[in-house]
PDB file of N, CA, C and O in Angstrom:
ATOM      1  N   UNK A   1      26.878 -85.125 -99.889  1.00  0.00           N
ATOM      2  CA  UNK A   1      26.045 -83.983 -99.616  1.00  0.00           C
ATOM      3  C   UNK A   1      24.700 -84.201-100.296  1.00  0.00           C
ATOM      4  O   UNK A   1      24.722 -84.701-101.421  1.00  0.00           O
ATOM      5  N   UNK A   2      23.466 -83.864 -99.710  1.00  0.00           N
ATOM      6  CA  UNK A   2      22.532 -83.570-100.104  1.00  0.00           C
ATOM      7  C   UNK A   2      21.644 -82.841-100.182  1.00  0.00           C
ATOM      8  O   UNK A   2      21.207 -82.317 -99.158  1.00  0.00           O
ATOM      9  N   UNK A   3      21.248 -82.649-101.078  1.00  0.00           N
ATOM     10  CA  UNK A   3      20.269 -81.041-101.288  1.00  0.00           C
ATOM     11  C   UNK A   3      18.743 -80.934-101.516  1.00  0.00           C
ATOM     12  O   UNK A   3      18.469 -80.599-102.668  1.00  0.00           O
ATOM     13  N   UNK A   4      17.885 -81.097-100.859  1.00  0.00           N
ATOM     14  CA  UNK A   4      16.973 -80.601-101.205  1.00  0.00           C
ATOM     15  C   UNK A   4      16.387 -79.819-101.572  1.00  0.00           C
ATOM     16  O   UNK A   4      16.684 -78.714-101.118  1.00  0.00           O
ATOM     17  N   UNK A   5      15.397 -79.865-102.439  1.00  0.00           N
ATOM     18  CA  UNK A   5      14.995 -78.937-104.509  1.00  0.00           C
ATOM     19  C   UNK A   5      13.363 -79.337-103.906  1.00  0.00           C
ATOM     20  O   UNK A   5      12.979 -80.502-103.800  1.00  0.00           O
ATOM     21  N   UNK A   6      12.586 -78.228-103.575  1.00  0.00           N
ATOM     22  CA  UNK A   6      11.307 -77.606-103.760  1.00  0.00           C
ATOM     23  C   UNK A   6      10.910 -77.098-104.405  1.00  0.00           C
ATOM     24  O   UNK A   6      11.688 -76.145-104.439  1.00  0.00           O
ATOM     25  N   UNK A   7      10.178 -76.900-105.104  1.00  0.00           N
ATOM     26  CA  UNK A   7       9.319 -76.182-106.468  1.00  0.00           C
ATOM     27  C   UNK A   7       7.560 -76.297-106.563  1.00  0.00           C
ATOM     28  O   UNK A   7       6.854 -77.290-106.388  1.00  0.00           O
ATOM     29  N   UNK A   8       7.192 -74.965-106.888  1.00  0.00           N
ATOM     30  CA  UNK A   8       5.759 -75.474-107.393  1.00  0.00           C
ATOM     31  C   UNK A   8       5.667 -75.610-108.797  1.00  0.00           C
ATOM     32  O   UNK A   8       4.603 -75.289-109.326  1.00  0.00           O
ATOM     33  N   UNK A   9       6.853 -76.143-109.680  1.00  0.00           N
ATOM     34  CA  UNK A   9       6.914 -75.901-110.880  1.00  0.00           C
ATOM     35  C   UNK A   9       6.935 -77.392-111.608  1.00  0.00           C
ATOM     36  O   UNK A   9       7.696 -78.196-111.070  1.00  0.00           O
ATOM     37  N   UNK A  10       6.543 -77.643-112.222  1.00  0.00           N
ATOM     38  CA  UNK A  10       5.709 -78.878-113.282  1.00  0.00           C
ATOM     39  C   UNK A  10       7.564 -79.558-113.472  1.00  0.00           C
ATOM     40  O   UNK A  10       8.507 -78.963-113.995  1.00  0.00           O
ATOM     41  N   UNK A  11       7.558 -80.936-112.846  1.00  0.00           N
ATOM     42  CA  UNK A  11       9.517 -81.168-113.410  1.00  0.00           C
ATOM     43  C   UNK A  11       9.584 -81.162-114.441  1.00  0.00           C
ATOM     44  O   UNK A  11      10.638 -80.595-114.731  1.00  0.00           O
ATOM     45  N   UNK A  12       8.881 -81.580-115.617  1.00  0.00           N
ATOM     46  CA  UNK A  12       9.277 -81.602-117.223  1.00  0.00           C
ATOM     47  C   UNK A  12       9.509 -80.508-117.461  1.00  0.00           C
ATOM     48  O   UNK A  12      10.030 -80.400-118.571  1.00  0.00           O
ATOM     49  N   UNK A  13       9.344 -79.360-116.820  1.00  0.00           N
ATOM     50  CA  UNK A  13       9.500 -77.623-117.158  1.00  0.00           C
ATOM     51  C   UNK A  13      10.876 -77.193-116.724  1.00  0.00           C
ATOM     52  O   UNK A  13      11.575 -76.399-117.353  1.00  0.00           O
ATOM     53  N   UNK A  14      11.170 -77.721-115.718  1.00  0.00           N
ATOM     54  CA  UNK A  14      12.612 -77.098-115.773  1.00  0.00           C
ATOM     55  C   UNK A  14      13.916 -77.726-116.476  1.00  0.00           C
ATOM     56  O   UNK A  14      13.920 -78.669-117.268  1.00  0.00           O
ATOM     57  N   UNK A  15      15.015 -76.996-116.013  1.00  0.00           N
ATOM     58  CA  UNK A  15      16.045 -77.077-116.786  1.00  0.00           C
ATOM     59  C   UNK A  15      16.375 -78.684-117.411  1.00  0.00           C
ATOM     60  O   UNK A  15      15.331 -79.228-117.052  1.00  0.00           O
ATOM     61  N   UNK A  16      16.766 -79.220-117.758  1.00  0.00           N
ATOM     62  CA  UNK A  16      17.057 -80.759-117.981  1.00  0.00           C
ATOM     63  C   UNK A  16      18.280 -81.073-116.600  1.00  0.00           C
ATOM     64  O   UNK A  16      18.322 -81.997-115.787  1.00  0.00           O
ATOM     65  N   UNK A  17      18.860 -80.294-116.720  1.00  0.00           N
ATOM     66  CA  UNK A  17      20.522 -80.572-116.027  1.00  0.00           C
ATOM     67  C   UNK A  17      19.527 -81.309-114.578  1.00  0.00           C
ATOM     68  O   UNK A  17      19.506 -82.424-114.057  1.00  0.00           O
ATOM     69  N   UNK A  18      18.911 -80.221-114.370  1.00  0.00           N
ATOM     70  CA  UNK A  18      18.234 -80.180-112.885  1.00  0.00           C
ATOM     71  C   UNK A  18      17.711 -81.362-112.532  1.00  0.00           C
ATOM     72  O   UNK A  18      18.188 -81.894-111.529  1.00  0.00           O
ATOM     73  N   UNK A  19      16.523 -82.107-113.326  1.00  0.00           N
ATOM     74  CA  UNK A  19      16.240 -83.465-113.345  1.00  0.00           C
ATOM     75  C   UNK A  19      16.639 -83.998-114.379  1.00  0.00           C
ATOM     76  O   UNK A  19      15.753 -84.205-115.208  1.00  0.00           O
ATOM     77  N   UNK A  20      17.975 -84.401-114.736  1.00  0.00           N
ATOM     78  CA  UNK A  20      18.409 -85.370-115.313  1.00  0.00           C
ATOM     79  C   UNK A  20      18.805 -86.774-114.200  1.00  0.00           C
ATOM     80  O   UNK A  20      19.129 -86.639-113.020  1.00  0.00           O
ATOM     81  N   UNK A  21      18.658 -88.267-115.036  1.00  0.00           N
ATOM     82  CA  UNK A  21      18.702 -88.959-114.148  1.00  0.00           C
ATOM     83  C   UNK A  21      19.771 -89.229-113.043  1.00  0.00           C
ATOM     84  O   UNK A  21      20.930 -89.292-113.452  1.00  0.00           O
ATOM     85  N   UNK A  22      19.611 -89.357-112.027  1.00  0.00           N
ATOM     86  CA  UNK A  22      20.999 -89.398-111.046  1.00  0.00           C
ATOM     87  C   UNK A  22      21.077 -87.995-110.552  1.00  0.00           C
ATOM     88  O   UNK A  22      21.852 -87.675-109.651  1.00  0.00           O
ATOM     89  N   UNK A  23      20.598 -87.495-110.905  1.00  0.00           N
ATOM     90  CA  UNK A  23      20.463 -86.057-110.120  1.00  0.00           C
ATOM     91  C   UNK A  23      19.611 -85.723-108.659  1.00  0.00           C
ATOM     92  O   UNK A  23      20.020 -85.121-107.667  1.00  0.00           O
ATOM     93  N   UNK A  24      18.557 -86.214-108.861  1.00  0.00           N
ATOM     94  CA  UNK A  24      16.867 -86.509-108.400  1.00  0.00           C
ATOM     95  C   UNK A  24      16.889 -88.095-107.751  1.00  0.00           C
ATOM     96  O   UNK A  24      16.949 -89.108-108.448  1.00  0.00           O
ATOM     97  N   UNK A  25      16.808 -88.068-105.865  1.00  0.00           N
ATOM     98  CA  UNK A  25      16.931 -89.363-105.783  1.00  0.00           C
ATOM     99  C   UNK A  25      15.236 -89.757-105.635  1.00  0.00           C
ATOM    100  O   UNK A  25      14.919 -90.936-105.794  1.00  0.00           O
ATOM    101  N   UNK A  26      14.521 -89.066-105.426  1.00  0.00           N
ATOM    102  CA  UNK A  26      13.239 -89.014-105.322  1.00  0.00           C
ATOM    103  C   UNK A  26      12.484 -87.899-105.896  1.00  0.00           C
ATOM    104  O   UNK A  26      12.882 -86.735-105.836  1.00  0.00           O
ATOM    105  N   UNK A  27      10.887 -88.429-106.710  1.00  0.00           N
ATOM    106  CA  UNK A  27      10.606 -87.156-106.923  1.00  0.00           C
ATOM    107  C   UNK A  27       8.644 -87.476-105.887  1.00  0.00           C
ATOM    108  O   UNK A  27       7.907 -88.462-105.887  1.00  0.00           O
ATOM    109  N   UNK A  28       8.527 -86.264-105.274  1.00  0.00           N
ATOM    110  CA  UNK A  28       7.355 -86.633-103.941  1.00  0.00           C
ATOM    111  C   UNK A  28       6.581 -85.419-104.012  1.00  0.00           C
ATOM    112  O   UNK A  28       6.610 -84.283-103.540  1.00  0.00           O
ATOM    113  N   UNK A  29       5.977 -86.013-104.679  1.00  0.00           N
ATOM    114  CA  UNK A  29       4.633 -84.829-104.942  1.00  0.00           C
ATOM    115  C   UNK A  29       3.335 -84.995-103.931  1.00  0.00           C
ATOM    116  O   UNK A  29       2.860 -86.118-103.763  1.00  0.00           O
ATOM    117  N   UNK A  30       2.749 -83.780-103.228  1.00  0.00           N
ATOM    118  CA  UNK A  30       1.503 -83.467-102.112  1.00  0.00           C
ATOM    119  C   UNK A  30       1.246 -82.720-102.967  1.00  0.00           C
ATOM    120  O   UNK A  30       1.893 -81.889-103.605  1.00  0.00           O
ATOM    121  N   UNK A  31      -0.375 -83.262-102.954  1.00  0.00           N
ATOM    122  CA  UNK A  31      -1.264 -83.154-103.582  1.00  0.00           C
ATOM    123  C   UNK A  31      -2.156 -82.543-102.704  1.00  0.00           C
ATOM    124  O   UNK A  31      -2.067 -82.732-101.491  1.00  0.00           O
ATOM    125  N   UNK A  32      -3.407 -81.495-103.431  1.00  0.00           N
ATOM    126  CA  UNK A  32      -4.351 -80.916-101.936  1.00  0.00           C
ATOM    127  C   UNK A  32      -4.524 -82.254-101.097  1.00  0.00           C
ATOM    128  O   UNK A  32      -3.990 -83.323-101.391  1.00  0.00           O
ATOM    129  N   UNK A  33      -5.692 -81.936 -99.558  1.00  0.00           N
ATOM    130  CA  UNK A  33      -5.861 -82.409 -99.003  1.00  0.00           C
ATOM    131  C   UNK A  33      -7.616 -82.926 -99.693  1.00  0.00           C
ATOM    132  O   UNK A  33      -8.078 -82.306-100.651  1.00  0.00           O
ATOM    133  N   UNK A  34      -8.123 -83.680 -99.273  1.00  0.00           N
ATOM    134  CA  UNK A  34      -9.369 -84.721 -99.201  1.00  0.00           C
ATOM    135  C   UNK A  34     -10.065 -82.764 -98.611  1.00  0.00           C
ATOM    136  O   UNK A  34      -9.438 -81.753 -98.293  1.00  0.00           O
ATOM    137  N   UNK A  35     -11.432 -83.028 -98.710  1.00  0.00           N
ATOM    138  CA  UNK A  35     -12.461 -81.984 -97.835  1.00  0.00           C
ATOM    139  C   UNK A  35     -12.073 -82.547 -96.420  1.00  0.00           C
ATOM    140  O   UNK A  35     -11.444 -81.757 -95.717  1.00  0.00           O
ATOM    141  N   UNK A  36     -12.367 -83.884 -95.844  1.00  0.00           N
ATOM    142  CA  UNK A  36     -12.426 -84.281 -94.488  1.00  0.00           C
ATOM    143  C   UNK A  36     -10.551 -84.007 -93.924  1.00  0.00           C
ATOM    144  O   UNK A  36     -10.346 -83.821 -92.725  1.00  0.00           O
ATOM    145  N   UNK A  37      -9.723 -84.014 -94.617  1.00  0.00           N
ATOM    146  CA  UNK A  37      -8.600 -83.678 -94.158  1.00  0.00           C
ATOM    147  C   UNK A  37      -8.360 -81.961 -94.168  1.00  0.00           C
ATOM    148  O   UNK A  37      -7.485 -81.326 -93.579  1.00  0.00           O
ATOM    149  N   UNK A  38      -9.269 -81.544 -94.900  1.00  0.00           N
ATOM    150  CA  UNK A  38      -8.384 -80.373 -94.565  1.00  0.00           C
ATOM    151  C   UNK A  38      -9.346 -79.720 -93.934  1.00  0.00           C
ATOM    152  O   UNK A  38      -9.075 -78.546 -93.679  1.00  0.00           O
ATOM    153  N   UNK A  39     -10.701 -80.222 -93.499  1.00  0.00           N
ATOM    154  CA  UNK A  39     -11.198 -79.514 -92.422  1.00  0.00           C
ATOM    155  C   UNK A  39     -10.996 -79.913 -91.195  1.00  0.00           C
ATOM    156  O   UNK A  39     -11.300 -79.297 -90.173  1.00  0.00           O
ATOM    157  N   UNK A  40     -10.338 -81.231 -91.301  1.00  0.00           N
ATOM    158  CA  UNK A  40      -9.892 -81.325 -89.784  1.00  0.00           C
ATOM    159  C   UNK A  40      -8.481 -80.998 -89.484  1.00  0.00           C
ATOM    160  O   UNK A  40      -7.968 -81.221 -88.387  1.00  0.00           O
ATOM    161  N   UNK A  41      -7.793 -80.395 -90.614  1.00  0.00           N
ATOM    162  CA  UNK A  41      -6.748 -79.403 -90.249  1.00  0.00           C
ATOM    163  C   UNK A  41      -6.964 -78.149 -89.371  1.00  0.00           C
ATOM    164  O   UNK A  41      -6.564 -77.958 -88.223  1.00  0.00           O
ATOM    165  N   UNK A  42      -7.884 -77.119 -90.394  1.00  0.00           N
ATOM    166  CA  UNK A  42      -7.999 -76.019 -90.024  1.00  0.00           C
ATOM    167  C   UNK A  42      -9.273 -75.868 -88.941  1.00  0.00           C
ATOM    168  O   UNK A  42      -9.659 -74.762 -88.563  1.00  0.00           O
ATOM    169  N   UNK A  43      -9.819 -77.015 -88.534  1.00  0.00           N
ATOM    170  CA  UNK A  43     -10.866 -76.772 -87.976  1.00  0.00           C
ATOM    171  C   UNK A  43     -12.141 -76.634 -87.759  1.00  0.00           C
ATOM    172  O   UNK A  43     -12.792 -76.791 -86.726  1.00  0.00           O
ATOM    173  N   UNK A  44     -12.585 -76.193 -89.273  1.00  0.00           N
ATOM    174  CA  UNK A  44     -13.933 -75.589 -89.525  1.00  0.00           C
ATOM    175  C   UNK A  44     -13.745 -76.369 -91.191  1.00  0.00           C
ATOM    176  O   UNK A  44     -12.772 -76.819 -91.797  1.00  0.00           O
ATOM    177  N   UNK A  45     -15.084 -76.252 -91.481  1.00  0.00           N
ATOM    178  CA  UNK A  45     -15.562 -76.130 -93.004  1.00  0.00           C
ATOM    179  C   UNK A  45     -15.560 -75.441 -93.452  1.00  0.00           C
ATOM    180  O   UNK A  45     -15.689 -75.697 -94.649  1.00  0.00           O
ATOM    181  N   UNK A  46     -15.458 -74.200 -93.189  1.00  0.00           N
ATOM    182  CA  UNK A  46     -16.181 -72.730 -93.425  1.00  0.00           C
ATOM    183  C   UNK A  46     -14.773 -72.440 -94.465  1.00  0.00           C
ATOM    184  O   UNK A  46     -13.602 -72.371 -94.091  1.00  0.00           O
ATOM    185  N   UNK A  47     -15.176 -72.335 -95.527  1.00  0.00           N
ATOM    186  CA  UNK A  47     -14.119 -71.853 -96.669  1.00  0.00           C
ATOM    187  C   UNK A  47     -13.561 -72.967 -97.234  1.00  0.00           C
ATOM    188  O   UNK A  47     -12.530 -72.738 -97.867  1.00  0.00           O
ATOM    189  N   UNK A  48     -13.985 -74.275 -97.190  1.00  0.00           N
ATOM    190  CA  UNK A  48     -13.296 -75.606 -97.319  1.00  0.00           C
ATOM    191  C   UNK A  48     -13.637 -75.974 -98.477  1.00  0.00           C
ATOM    192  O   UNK A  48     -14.767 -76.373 -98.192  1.00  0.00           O
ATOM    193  N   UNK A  49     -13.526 -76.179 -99.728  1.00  0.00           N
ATOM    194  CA  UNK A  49     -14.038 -76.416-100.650  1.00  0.00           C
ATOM    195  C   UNK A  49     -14.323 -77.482-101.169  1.00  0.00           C
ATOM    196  O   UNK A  49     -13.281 -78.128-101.282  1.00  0.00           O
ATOM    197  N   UNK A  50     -15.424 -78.192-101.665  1.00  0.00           N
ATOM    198  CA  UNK A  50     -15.924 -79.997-101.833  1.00  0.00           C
ATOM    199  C   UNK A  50     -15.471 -80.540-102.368  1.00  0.00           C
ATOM    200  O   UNK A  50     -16.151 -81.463-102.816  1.00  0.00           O
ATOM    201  N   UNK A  51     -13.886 -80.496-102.840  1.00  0.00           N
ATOM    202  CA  UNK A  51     -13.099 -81.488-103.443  1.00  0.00           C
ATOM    203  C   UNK A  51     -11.543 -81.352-102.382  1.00  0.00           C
ATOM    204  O   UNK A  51     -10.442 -81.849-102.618  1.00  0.00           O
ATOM    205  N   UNK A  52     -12.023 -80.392-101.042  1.00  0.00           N
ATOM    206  CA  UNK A  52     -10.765 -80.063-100.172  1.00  0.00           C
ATOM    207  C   UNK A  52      -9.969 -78.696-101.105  1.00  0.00           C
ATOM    208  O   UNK A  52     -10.253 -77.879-101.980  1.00  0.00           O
ATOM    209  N   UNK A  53      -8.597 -79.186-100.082  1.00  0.00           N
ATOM    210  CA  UNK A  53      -7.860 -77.506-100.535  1.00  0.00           C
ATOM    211  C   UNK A  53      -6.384 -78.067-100.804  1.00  0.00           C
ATOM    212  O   UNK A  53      -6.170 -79.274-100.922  1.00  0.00           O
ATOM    213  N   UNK A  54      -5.163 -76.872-100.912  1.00  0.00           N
ATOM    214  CA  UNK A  54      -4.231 -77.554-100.898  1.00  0.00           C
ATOM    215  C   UNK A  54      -3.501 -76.675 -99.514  1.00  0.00           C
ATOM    216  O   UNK A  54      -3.958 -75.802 -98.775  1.00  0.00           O
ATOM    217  N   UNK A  55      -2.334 -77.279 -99.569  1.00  0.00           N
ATOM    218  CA  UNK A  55      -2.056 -76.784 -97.833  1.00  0.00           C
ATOM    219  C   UNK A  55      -1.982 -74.851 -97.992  1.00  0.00           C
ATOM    220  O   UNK A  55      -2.395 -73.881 -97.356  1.00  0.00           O
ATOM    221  N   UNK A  56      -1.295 -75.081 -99.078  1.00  0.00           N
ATOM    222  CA  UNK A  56      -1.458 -72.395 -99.268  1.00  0.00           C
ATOM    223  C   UNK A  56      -3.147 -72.164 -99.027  1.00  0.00           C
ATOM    224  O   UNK A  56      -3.626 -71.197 -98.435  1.00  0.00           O
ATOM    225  N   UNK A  57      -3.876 -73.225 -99.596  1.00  0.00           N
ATOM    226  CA  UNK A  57      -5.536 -72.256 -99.323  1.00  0.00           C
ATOM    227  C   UNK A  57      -5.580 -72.612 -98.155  1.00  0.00           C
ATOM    228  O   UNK A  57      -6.114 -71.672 -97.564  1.00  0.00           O
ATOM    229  N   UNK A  58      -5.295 -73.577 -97.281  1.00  0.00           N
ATOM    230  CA  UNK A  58      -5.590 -73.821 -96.171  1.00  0.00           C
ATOM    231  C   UNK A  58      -4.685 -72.619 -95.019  1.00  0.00           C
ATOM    232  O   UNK A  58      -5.202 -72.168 -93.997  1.00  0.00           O
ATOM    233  N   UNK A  59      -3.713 -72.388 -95.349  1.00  0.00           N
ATOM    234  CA  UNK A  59      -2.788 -71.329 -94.520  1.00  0.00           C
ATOM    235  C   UNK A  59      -3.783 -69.555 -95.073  1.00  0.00           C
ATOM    236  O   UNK A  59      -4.101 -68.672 -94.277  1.00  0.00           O
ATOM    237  N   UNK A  60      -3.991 -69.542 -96.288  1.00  0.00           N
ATOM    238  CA  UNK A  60      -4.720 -68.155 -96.196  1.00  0.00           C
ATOM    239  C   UNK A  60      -5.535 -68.146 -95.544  1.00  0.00           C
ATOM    240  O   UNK A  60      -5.560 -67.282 -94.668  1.00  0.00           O
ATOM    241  N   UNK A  61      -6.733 -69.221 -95.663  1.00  0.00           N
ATOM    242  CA  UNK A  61      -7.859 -69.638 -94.875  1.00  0.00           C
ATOM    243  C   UNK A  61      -7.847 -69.118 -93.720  1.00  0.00           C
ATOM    244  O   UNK A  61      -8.577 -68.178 -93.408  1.00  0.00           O
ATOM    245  N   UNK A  62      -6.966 -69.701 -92.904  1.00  0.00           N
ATOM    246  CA  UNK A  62      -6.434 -69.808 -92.087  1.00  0.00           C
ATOM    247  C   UNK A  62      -6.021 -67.829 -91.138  1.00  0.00           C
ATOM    248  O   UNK A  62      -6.352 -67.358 -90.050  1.00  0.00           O
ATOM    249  N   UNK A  63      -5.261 -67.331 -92.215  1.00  0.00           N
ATOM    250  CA  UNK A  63      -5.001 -66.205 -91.788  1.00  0.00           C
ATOM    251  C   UNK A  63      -6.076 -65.265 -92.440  1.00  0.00           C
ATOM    252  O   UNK A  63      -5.977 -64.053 -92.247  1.00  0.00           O
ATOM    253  N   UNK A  64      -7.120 -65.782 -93.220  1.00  0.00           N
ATOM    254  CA  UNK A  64      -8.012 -64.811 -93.115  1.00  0.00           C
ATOM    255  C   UNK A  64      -7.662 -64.093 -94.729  1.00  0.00           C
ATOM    256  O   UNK A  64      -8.020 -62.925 -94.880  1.00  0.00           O
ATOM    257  N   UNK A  65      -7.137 -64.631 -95.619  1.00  0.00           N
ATOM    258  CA  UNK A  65      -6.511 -63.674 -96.567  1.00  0.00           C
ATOM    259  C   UNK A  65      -6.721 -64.732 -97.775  1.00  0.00           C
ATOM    260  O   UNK A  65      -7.097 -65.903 -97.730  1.00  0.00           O
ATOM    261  N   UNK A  66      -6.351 -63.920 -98.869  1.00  0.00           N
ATOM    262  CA  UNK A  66      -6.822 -65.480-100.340  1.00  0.00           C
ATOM    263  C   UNK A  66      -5.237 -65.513-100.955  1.00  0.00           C
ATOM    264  O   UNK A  66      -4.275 -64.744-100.972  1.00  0.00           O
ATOM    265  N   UNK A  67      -5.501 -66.638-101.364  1.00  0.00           N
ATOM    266  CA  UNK A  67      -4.077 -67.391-101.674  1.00  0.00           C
ATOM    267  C   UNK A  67      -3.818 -66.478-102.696  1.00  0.00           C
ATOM    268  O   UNK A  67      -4.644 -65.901-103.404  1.00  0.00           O
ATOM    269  N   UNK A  68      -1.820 -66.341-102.726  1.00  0.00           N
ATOM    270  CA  UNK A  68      -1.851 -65.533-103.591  1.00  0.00           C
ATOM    271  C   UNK A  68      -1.716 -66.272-105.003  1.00  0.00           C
ATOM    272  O   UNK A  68      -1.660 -67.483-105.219  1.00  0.00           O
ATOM    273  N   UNK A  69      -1.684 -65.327-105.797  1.00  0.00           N
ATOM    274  CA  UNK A  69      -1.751 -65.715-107.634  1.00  0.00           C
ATOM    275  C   UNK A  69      -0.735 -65.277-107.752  1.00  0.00           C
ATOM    276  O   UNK A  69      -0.102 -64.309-107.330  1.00  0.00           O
ATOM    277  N   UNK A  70      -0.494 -66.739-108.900  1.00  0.00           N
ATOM    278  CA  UNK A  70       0.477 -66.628-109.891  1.00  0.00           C
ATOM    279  C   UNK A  70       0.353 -66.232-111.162  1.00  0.00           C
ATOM    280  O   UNK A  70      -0.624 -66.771-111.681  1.00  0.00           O
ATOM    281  N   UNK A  71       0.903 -65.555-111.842  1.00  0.00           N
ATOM    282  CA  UNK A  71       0.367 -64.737-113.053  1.00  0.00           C
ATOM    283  C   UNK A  71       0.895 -66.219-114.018  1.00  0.00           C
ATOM    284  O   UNK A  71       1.572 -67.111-113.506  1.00  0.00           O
ATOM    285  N   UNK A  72       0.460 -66.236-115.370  1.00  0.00           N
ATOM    286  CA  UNK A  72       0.692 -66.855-116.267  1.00  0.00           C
ATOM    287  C   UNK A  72       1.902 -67.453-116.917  1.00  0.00           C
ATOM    288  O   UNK A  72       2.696 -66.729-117.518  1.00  0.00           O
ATOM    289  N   UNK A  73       2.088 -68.875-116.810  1.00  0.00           N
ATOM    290  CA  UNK A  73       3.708 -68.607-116.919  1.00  0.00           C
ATOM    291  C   UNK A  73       3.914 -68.973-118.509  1.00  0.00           C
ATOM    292  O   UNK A  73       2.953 -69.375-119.165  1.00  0.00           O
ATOM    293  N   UNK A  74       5.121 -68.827-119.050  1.00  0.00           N
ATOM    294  CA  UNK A  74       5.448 -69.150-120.465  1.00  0.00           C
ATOM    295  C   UNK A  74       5.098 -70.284-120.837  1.00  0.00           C
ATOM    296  O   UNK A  74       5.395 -71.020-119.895  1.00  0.00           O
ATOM    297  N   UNK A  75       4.529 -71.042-121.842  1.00  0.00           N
ATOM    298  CA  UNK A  75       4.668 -72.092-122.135  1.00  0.00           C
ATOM    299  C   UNK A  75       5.554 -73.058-123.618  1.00  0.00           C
ATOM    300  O   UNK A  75       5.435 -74.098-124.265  1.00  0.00           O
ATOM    301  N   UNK A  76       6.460 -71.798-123.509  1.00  0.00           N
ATOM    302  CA  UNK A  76       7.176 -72.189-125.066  1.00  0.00           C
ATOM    303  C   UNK A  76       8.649 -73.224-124.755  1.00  0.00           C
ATOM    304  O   UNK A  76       8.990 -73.905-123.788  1.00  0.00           O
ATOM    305  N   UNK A  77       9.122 -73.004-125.773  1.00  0.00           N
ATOM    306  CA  UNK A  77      10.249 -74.045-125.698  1.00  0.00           C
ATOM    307  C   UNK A  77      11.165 -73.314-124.798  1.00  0.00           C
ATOM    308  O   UNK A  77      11.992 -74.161-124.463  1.00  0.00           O
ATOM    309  N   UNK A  78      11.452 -72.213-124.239  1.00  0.00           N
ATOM    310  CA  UNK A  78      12.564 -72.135-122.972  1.00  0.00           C
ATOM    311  C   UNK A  78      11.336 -72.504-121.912  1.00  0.00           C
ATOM    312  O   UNK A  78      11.491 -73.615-121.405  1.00  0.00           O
ATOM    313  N   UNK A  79      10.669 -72.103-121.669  1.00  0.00           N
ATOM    314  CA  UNK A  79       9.710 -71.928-120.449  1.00  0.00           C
ATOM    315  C   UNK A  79      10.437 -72.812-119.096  1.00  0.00           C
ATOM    316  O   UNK A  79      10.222 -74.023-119.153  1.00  0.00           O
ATOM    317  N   UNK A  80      11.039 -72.469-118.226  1.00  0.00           N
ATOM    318  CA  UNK A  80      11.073 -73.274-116.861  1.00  0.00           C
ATOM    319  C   UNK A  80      12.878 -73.073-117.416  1.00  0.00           C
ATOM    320  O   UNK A  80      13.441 -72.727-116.378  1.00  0.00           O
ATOM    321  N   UNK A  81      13.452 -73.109-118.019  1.00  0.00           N
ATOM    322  CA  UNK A  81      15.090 -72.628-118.334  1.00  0.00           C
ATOM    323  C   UNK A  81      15.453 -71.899-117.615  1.00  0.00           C
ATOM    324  O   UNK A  81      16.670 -72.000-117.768  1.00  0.00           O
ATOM    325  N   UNK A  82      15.258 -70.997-116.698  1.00  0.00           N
ATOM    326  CA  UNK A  82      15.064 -69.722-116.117  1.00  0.00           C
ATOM    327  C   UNK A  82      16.356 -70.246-114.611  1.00  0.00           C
ATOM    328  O   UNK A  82      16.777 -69.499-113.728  1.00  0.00           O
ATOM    329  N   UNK A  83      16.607 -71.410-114.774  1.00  0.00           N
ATOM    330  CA  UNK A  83      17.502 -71.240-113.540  1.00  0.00           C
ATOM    331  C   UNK A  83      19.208 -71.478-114.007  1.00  0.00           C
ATOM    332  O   UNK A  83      20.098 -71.385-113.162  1.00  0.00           O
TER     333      UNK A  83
END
Protein backbone atom coordinates (compact mmCIF):
# COMPACT_ATOMS: atom_id res chain seq x y z
CA UNK A 1 0.00 0.00 0.00
CA UNK A 2 0.85 3.41 -0.62
CA UNK A 3 0.06 6.66 0.71
CA UNK A 4 0.52 9.79 -0.30
CA UNK A 5 1.49 12.77 2.49
CA UNK A 6 0.98 16.51 1.20
CA UNK A 7 1.83 19.31 3.39
CA UNK A 8 2.69 22.95 3.24
CA UNK A 9 4.62 22.29 6.32
CA UNK A 10 8.62 22.56 6.56
CA UNK A 11 9.53 18.23 6.95
CA UNK A 12 12.01 18.88 9.82
CA UNK A 13 8.73 20.26 11.62
CA UNK A 14 6.75 17.44 11.79
CA UNK A 15 6.40 14.52 13.81
CA UNK A 16 9.72 12.32 13.50
CA UNK A 17 7.61 8.96 13.16
CA UNK A 18 6.19 10.68 9.96
CA UNK A 19 9.58 11.23 8.18
CA UNK A 20 11.61 8.82 9.70
CA UNK A 21 13.77 6.94 7.23
CA UNK A 22 11.84 4.19 5.26
CA UNK A 23 8.81 5.87 5.81
CA UNK A 24 9.17 8.66 2.95
CA UNK A 25 10.01 7.04 -0.46
CA UNK A 26 10.44 10.44 -1.96
CA UNK A 27 10.51 13.82 -0.71
CA UNK A 28 9.32 16.48 -4.06
CA UNK A 29 9.13 19.82 -3.36
CA UNK A 30 7.32 22.74 -6.16
CA UNK A 31 8.58 25.60 -5.76
CA UNK A 32 6.70 29.02 -7.18
CA UNK A 33 6.70 29.32 -10.79
CA UNK A 34 9.56 31.59 -12.87
CA UNK A 35 7.44 35.26 -13.84
CA UNK A 36 7.45 33.77 -17.61
CA UNK A 37 5.79 30.51 -16.30
CA UNK A 38 3.32 31.71 -14.41
CA UNK A 39 2.20 34.25 -16.76
CA UNK A 40 1.88 31.93 -19.30
CA UNK A 41 -0.22 29.93 -16.97
CA UNK A 42 -2.72 32.39 -16.07
CA UNK A 43 -2.49 34.34 -19.08
CA UNK A 44 -1.80 37.83 -18.33
CA UNK A 45 0.95 39.64 -16.26
CA UNK A 46 -1.38 41.63 -14.61
CA UNK A 47 -0.86 40.63 -10.83
CA UNK A 48 2.28 38.49 -11.69
CA UNK A 49 4.93 39.36 -9.56
CA UNK A 50 8.92 39.81 -10.84
CA UNK A 51 10.25 36.92 -9.21
CA UNK A 52 6.73 34.87 -10.46
CA UNK A 53 4.13 33.33 -8.02
CA UNK A 54 3.42 30.10 -6.49
CA UNK A 55 0.58 27.96 -7.92
CA UNK A 56 -2.30 29.40 -4.57
CA UNK A 57 -1.33 33.15 -5.86
CA UNK A 58 -1.77 32.07 -9.18
CA UNK A 59 -5.38 30.28 -8.46
CA UNK A 60 -6.51 33.56 -6.32
CA UNK A 61 -5.23 35.59 -9.16
CA UNK A 62 -6.97 33.79 -11.04
CA UNK A 63 -10.39 33.90 -9.18
CA UNK A 64 -10.00 37.38 -8.50
CA UNK A 65 -9.42 37.03 -4.63
CA UNK A 66 -5.85 37.19 -2.43
CA UNK A 67 -4.31 34.16 -1.24
CA UNK A 68 -5.34 33.20 1.94
CA UNK A 69 -3.02 33.68 5.23
CA UNK A 70 -1.65 31.66 7.45
CA UNK A 71 -1.42 33.02 10.87
CA UNK A 72 1.94 32.39 12.68
CA UNK A 73 2.91 29.07 13.47
CA UNK A 74 4.81 27.84 16.75
CA UNK A 75 8.27 27.63 16.54
CA UNK A 76 9.29 25.79 19.78
CA UNK A 77 10.31 22.38 20.53
CA UNK A 78 6.71 20.62 19.93
CA UNK A 79 5.92 22.88 16.96
CA UNK A 80 4.69 20.54 13.87
CA UNK A 81 3.93 17.41 16.76
CA UNK A 82 0.41 18.25 16.22
CA UNK A 83 -0.41 15.03 14.26
Amino acid sequence: VLVGVTTNEDLERLHPAVVRPGRCLARIEVGPLTRQESVAWLGTDEGVGREGNSLAELYALRRGIGPASVPKQDTGADAGLYL
